[in-house]
Wavefront OBJ file of the C-alpha trace (Angstrom):
o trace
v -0.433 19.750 -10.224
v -3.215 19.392 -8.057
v -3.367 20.685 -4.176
v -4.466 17.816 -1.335
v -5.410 20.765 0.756
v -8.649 19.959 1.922
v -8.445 16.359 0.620
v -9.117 13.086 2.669
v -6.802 10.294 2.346
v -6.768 6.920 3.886
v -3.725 5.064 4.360
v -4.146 1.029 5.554
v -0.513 -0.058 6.932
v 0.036 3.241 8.084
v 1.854 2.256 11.309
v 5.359 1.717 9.961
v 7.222 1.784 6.173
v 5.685 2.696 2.855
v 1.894 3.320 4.620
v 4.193 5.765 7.631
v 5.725 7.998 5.059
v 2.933 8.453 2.764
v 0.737 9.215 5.458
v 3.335 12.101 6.657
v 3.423 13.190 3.246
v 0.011 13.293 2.510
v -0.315 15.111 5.793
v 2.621 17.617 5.490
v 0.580 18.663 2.017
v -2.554 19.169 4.084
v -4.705 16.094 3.469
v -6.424 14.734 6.417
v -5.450 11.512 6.987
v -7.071 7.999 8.403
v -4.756 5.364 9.783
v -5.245 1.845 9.560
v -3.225 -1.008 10.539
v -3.530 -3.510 12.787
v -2.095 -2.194 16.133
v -3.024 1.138 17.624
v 0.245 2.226 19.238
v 2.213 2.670 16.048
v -1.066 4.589 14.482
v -1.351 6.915 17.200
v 2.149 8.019 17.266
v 1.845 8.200 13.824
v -1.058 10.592 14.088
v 0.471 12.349 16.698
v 3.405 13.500 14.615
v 0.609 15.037 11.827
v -1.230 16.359 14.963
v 2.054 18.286 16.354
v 3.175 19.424 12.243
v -0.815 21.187 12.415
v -2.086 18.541 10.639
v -5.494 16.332 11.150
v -5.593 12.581 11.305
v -8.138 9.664 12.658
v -6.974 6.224 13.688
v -8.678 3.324 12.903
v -7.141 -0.154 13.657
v -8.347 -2.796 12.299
v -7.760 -6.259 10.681
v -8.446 -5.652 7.233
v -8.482 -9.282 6.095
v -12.128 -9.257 8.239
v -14.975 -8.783 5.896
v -16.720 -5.850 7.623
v -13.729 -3.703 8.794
v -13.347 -1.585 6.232
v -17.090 -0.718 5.595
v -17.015 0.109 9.059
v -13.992 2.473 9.013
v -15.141 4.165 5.412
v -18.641 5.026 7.332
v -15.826 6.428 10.195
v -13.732 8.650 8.319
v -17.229 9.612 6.391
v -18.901 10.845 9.903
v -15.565 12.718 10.450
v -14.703 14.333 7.440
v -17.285 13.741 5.087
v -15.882 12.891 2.042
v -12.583 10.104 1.108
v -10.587 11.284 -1.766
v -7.523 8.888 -1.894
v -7.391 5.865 -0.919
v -3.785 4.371 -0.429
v -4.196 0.575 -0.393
v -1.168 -0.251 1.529
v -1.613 -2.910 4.400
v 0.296 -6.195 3.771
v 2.434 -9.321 5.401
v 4.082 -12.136 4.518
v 5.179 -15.306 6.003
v 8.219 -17.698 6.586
v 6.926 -20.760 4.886
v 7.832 -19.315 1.281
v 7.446 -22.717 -0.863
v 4.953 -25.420 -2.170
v 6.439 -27.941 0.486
v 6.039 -25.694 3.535
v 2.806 -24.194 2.514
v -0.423 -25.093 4.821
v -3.976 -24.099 4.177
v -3.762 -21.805 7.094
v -0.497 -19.934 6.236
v -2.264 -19.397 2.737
v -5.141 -17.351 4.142
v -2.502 -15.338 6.322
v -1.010 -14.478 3.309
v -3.951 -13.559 0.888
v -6.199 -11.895 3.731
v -3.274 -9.709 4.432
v -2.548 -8.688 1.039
v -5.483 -9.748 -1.490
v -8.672 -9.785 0.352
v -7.972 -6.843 2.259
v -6.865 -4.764 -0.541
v -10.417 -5.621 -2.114
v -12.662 -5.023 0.888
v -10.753 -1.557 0.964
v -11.253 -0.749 -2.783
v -15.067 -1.756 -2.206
v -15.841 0.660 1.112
v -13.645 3.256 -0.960
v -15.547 3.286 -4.303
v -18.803 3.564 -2.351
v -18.010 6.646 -1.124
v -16.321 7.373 -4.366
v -18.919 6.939 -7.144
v -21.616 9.834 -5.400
v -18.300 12.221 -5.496
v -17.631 11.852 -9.111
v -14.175 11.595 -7.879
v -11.504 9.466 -6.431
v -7.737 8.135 -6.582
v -6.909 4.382 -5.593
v -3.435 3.513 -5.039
v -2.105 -0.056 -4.622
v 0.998 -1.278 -3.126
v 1.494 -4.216 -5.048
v 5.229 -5.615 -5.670
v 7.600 -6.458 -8.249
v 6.372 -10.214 -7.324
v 2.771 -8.538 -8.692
v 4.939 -8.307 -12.242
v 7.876 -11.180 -11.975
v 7.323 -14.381 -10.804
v 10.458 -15.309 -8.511
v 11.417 -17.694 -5.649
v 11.925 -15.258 -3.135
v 8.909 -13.826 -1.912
v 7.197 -17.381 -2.010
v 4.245 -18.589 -4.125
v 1.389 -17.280 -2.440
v 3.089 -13.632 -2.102
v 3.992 -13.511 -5.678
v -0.191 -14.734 -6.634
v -1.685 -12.161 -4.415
v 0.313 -9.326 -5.760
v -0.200 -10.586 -9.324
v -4.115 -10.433 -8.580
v -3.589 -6.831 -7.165
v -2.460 -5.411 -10.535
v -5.313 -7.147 -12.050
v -7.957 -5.440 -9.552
v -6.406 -2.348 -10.152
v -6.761 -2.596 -14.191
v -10.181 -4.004 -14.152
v -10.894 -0.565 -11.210
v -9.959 1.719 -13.844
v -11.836 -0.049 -17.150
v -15.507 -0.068 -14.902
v -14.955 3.148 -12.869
v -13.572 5.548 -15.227
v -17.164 6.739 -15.544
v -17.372 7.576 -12.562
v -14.178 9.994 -12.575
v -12.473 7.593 -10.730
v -8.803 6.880 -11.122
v -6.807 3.900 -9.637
v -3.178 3.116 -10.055
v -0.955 -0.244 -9.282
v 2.777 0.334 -7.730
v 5.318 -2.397 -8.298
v 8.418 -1.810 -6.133
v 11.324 -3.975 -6.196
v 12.780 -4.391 -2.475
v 12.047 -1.523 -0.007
v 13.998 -1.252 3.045
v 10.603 -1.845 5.531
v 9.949 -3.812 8.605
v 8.883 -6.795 6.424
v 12.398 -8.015 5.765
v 12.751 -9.106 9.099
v 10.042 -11.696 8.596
v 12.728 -12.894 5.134
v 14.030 -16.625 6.184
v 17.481 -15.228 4.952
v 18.040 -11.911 7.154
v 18.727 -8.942 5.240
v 22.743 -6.685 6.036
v 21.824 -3.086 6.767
v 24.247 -2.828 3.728
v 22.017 -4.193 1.503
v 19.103 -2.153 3.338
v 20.670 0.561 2.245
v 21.138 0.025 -1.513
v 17.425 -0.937 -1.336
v 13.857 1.912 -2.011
v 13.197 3.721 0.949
v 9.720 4.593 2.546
v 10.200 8.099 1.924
v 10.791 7.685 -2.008
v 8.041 5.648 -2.414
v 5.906 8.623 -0.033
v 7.149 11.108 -2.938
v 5.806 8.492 -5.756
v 2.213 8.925 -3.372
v 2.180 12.285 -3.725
v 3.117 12.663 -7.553
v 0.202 10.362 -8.677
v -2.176 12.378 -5.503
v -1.311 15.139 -7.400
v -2.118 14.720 -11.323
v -4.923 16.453 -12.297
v -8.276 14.274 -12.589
v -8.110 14.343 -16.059
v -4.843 11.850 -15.898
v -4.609 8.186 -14.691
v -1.372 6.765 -14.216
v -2.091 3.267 -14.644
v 0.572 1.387 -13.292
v 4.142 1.741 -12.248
v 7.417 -0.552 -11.720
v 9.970 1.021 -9.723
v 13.656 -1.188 -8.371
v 16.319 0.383 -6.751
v 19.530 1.233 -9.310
v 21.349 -1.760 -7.376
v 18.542 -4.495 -8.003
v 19.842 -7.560 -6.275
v 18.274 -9.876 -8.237
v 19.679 -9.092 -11.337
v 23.388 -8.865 -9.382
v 23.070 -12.530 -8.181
v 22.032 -13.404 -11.645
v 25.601 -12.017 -12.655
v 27.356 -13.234 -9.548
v 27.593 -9.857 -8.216
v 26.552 -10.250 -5.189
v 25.700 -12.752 -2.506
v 22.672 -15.020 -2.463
v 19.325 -13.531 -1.443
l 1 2 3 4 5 6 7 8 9 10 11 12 13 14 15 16 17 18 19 20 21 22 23 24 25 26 27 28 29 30 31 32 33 34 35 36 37 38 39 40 41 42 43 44 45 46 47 48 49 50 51 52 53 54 55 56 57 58 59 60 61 62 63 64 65 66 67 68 69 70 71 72 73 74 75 76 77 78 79 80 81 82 83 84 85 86 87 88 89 90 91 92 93 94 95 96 97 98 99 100 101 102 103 104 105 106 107 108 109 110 111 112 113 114 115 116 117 118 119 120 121 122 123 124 125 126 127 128 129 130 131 132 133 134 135 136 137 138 139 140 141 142 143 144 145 146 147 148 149 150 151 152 153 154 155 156 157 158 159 160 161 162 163 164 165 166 167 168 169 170 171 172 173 174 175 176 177 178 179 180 181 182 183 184 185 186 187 188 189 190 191 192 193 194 195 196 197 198 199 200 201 202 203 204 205 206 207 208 209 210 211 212 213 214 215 216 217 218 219 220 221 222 223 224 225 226 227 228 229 230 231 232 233 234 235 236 237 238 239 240 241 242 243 244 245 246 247 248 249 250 251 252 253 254 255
């Protein structure tokens, strides 16, 4: 397995859930780590949590879905630690209106700047940096919706994270050449801040039952940690308990 000693990492949603733990992890294994999300106050205590474990870390808040933010944080963490190594490719929202008749125009581009344009204008900055390295691991939080089509998660969730897995294929069959590596995750339901914002609230029971932050944070740091020679394409992941196929078998309540 490879060491992240003396690797750079940058984690986007890095203020709470999935982007929180890997970023801990990452850190704990002695990458230095940039933050990214959109509010500072859950970055910086975030970073000061690596900073008090010995570890280093640079935040960087931004709103990702703007065209220019994350050129301008890759030339950051570039002027502070010279190199990126891993990108994590976490940031990511949803929205209440979760059908065709509730849809707008505006709560559309919420929706796909949050979890498809900003996941590109990442993997762009990132690859720049990338390519002169001859080196580099992208890793996408996608979603089971980026797999399964389903009512749930709403129309323009499921699209966005569908068109995630495709970037990260068509990543890997151009930048190969350049030693560069890029892998897709596609969790069922993890137990994050984001299923408050579900028009059905979630039991802690269910919660429970679901991923947590800290398993997908170990899934991070296996793929941060096969050799270069090794690209782990893409990888679907649901909790043993996968409501969706219990309501399907009237196990469980409705979602």
């Amino acid at each position: 397995m490879t060491e992240l000693a003396g690797k750079v990492a940058w984690v986007t949603g890095a203020g709470t859930g999935i982007g929180e733990a890997a970023a801990l992890a990452l850190a704990r294994e002695g990458a230095a780590v940039a933050l990214t999300g959109r509010r500072r106050e859950p970055l910086q205590a975030v970073a000061d949590k690596i900073a008090r474990a010995g570890g280093k870390a640079l935040v960087a808040p931004a709103d990702l879905g703007e065209q220019d933010a994350a050129t301008r944080i890759v030339a950051a963490i570039a002027g502070e630690f010279g190199r990126l190594d891993i990108l994590v490719n976490n940031a990511g929202a949803n929205v209440l209106e979760r059908s065709w008749a509730k849809l707008t125009p505006e709560r559309v581009k919420t929706v796909l700047d949050a979890n498809l344009n900003s996941a590109f204008y990442c993997s762009v900055a990132a690859l720049a940096i990338m390519r002169p390295q001859k080196d580099g691991l992208l890793i996408h939080t996608a979603s089971w919706a980026g797999r399964f089509v389903g009512i749930v998660p709403g129309p323009a969730y499921v699209a966005a994270k569908h068109a995630v897995v495709a970037m990260s294929y068509s990543i890997n069959m151009e930048e190969f050449q350049h030693g560069i590596r890029s892998t897709v995750l596609c969790p069922n339901e993890v137990a994050t801040p984001i299923l408050d914002l579900r028009p059905t609230p979630v039991p802690a029971e269910d919660r429970a039952r679901m991923i947590q932050p800290e398993h997908m944070a170990d899934l991070i740091l296996y793929i941060a940690k096969q050799p270069a020679s090794i690209c782990l394409n893409e990888i679907v992941i649901s909790p043993t308990w996968n409501r969706g196929y219990a309501h399907l078998a009237g196990l469980g309540p409705k979602r």
